[in-house]
C-alpha positions, 0 to 999 in steps of 0.5 A: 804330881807329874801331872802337874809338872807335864801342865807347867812345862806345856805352859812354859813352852807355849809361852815362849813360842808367842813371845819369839818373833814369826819365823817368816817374814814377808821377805819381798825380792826386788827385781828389775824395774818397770815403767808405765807405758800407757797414757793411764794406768790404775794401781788395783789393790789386788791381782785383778780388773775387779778390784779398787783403784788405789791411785792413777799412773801415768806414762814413764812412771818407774815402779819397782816390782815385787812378785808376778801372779798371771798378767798381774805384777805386785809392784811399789811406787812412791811408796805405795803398793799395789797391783798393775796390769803387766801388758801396760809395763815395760822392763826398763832395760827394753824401755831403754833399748827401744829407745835406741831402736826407735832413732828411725823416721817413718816416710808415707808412701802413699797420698792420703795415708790415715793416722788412726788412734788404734792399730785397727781399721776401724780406729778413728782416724786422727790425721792423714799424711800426703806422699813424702811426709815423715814422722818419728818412729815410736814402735812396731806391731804386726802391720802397724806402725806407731809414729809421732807426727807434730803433736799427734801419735797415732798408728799407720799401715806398715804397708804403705810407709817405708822405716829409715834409720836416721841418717847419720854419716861416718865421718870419713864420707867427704861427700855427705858430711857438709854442715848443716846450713847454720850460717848461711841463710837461705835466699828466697825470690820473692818477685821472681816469676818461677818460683816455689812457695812453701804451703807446710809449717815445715818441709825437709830440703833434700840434696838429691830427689829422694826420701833417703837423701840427706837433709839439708835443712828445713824450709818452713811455711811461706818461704819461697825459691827460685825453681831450677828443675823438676824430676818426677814429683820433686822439685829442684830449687835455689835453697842457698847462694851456693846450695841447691836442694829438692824439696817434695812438690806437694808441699808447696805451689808453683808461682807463675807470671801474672798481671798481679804477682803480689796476691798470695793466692793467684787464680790458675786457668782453670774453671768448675761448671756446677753439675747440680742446682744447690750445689753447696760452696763451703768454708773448708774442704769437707762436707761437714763445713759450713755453706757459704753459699749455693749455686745451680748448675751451669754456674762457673767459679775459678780455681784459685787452689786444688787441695785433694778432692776439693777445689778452692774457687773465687766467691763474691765473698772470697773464696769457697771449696767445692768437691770434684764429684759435683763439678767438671771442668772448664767447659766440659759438657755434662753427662752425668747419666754417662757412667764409666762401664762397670764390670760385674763383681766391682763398684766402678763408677758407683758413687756411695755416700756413708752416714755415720749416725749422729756426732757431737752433741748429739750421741745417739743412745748409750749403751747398757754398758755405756756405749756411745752409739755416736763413737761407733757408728763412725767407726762401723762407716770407716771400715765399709768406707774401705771395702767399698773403695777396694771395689772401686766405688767413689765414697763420700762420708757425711761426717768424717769426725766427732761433730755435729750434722744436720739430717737434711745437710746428710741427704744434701750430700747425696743429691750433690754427689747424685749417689748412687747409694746412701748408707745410714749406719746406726745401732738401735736401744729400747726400754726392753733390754731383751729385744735384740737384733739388726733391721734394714729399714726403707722408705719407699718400694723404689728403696726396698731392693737395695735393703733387702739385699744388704739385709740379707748380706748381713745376715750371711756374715753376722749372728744376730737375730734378723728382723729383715727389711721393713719400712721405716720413716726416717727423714734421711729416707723420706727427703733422700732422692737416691737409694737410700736405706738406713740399717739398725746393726744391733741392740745397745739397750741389750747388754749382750749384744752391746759387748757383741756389736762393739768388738772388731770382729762384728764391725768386720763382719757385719761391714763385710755383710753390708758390702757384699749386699751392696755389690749384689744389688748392683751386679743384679741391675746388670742383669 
């Protein structure tokens, strides 16, 4: 009996206890809000790169959060749940108060200054700035600073830019609180022999002749005004009937008298004698542009422009751009045997052409891991490029952008620019995944000393296996007059060594390796 009254108790009580609702709940303590701060950013199912996307965000989305576990935060967003990286969010309170940092412009101080798409050296390069530009600050990291500059974001050197507050005056300062120019259109000279025109969409008109002057407005592209002075790099000009202002002189050009003023390009007195036969006269002022025509040494063409280290000349058809480094001017003599002496341990006089392998629809192989051998290979040039032009030497690329380059039109910049060495950069794949390594391949015994000091450069900086330097028949070797050596700088067909060869660190090593190697070759020859 008792026995069976302790069976009916247990009963009881059981089912009482799975009848009450769970003593838990998943209590979720809401805490600050998060906003996106990459362009995309997945919402995982878990704490982890591993597991599925549920959705895609995007940049300044608001999401709530839950819980943290690692560099992972458990969040909601219209109503869904999941998982998101933590370094790709930001607390919406620092969101907001950088927001108040970031009222700064970003001033270049430097001509030719790269906006890159990653603050890296070896990031692609978006655009340049010249000497004067200003952009928006976004944000600051390390040596690098992010900036807007019309419709591109990208990231510049903190070295070579100055940061300003925007300038916003007290008002109890008389001398730099006048309004800004709404009423009062600005006067342009249009016929007047002195003037400056405007080759920008747009440029700051300054009060004084200095970056952190007021602004007294904006002049845009085509405007022209009466020159009143010049200091230094600014030019002082007639901005209003009763302003004047100083606006950066390489924003714009200088109109002299001429027997026709109404020509928008007007030729200066000057000329270009061409150093070379075949030199190529092209459409824009890169060497990846199309040839208008060609022409031989000795030919000359009038400067209508100079843009960098190109020269805008009068061609039968109109006009074409040829670079400096096949050209002199006016009616110099040329010497082109005639080098400036260089000093052992520099590249100082030494002109290297750089080819990034493939680009465009041609990408070259692809990786184990999908690896564009185009992408990178560009990248690897732009890193060399700047060791090479720290030494002093002059650099030409073959292409300097996501596009397609004939191989013969490669060699042809050689030839122009009468190179001293021309660097072809590539990364190697087979059908065996195993096979690894890097290789220097030439031609010809007169390219065998060049690729086996830049083969035993790389293998002074980088881990991979060597394969030395050996002959190979490639059209940039065999068509190619100068030095010429074209380096394989690891296996894409290797999954290893596709995560090696595709870090910032081997790029900076194996540049380093493949500059060092080039610097050793040419102190031998002053042996």
């Amino acid at each position: 009996m008792k026995r069976s009254i302790f069976i009916l108790i247990c009963s009881i009580l059981l089912l009482s206890s799975t009848a009450m609702p769970p003593l838990i709940h998943t209590a979720r303590a809401v805490t600050d809000d998060l906003v996106v701060t990459a362009e995309i950013l997945y919402l995982r199912e878990g704490p982890g790169l591993s597991y599925p996307i549920l959705t895609t965000l995007k940049e300044g989305q608001l999401l709530t959060s839950i819980e943290k576990k690692g560099d992972w935060i458990h969040v909601t967003v219209d109503g869904e749940e999941g998982w998101v990286a933590s370094w790709l969010t930001k607390n919406v309170s620092a969101s907001m108060e950088e927001q108040v940092a970031t009222q700064k412009i970003v001033i270049s101080q430097v001509d030719r200054l790269n906006v890159r798409s990653e603050p890296s050296l070896s990031a692609t390069v978006y655009t340049q700035l010249f000497v004067g530009a200003e952009a928006q600050f976004l944000k600051q990291e390390n040596d690098w600073v992010q900036i807007q500059y019309g419709e591109v974001i990208g990231w510049v050197s903190a070295s070579y830019v100055t940061v300003n507050e925007l300038d916003e005056t007290p008002a109890e300062t008389v001398e730099d609180t006048e309004a800004p120019d709404t009423q009062e259109e600005p006067i342009t000279f249009e016929n007047d022999p002195n003037t400056f025109t405007i080759l920008v969409n747009e440029v700051n008109i300054s009060k004084k002749p200095d970056l952190n002057s007021k602004k007294l407005g904006v002049a845009t592209k085509g405007q022209q005004f009466k020159v009143l002075d010049r200091k230094n790099n600014w030019v002082q000009i007639q901005y209003t009937k009763k302003k004047k202002g100083w606006v950066y002189s390489f924003y714009g050009s200088f109109t002299v008298q001429q027997e026709q003023p109404s020509d928008p390009l007007i030729p200066i007195d000057e000329k270009v004698t061409i150093i070379y036969n075949g030199t190529n006269l092209r459409e824009s002022p890169s060497t990846s542009a199309n040839v208008v025509q060609r022409a031989n040494a000795g030919e000359q063409f009038t400067i209508v422009e100079k843009e960098g280290d190109w020269n805008k000349v009068a061609v039968s058809q109109g006009f074409a751009y040829v670079a400096n480094s096949v050209v002199t001017l006016n009616n110099e003599k040329v010497v082109s045997e005639n080098k400036e002496p260089r000093k052992k341990g520099t590249l100082k006089g030494v002109t290297i052409v750089i080819d990034p392998g493939h680009g465009g629809n041609d990408h070259g192989t692809t990786g184990a891991r999908g690896t564009e051998e185009k992408g990178i290979t560009l990248k690897t040039a732009e890193l060399l490029k700047l060791k090479l032009r720290a030494a002093g030497a002059t650099v030409e690329l073959t292409r300097e952008a996501d596009v397609y380059v004939d191989l013969r039109k490669r060699v042809s910049v050689a030839h122009q620019t009468n190179a001293d060495a021309f660097i072809s950069i590539h990364y190697d794949a087979t059908d065996d995944s195993s096979i690894s390594g890097f290789t220097t391949y030439y031609y010809n015994s007169l390219q065998q000393q060049l690729a086996a000091a830049v083969n035993a450069g790389l293998a002074s900086k980088v881990d991979l296996r060597d394969r030395g330097a050996q002959e190979g028949n490639y059209l940039v070797l065999r068509e190619n007059r100068q030095q010429a050596v074209l380096i394989e700088l690891g296996y894409l067909s290797n999954p290893t060594e596709e995560r090696t060869v595709t870090t910032d660190f081997y790029r900076e090593q194996a540049t380093l390796g493949i500059y060092e190697g080039i610097l050793n070759y040419f102190d031998a020859q002053l042996q």
